[in-house]
C-alpha positions in Angstrom: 0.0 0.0 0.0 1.2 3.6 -0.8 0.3 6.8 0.8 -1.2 9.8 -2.2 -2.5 13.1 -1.6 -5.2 13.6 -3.8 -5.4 17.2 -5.4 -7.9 18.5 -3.0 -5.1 17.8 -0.5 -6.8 14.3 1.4 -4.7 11.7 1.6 -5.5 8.3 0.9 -4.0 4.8 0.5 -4.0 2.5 -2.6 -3.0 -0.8 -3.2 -0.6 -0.6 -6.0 -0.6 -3.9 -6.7 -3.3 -2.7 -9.0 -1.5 0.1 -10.5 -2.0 0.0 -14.7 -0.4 3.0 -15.3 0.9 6.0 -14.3 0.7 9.4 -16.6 1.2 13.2 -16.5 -1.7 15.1 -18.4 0.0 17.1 -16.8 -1.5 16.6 -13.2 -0.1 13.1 -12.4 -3.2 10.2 -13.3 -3.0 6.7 -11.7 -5.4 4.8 -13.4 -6.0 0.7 -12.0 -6.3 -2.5 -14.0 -10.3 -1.7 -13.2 -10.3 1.3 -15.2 -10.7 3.6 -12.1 -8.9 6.8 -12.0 -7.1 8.6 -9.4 -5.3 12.1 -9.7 -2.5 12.8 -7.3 -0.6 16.0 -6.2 2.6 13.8 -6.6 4.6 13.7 -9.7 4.7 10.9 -11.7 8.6 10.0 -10.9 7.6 10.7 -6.7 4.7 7.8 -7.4 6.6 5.5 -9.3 9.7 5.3 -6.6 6.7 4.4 -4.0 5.2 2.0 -6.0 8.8 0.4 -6.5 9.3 0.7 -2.4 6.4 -0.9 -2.1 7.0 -3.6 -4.7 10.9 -4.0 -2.6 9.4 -4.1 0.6 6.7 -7.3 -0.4 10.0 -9.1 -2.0 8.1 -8.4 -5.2 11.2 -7.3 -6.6 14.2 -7.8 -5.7 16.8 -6.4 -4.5 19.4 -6.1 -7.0 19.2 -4.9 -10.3 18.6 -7.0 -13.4 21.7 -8.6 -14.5 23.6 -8.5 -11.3 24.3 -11.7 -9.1 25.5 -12.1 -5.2 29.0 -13.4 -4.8 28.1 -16.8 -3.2 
């Protein structure tokens, strides 16, 4: 779950798990794989590093980057 302020200034959790995409028109849009919309204060690059937190902190990711290996 991440934390967004939506423009009227409330702030509100989401599960990005269900995060389609993210777009500036240019107010930052979320829009889910349900079709529902969401317009945040944060910028697009702000949401996608919490998304990509949250995607770390579930081990949904992990936690090296592509193409890299641990010295075993």
């Amino acid at each position: 779950m991440i934390k967004l302020t939506r423009l009227n200034g409330k702030p509100f959790i989401l599960n990005a798990i269900y995060i389609e995409t993210i777009e500036s028109f240019p107010d930052t849009t979320i829009t889910l794989t349900n079709g529902r919309k969401y317009v945040i204060k944060e910028t697009e690059e702000q949401a996608v590093r919490m998304v990509k937190e949250f995607y770390h902190s579930i081990t949904l990711i992990g936690t090296h980057p592509l193409g890299e290996e641990d010295d075993e």
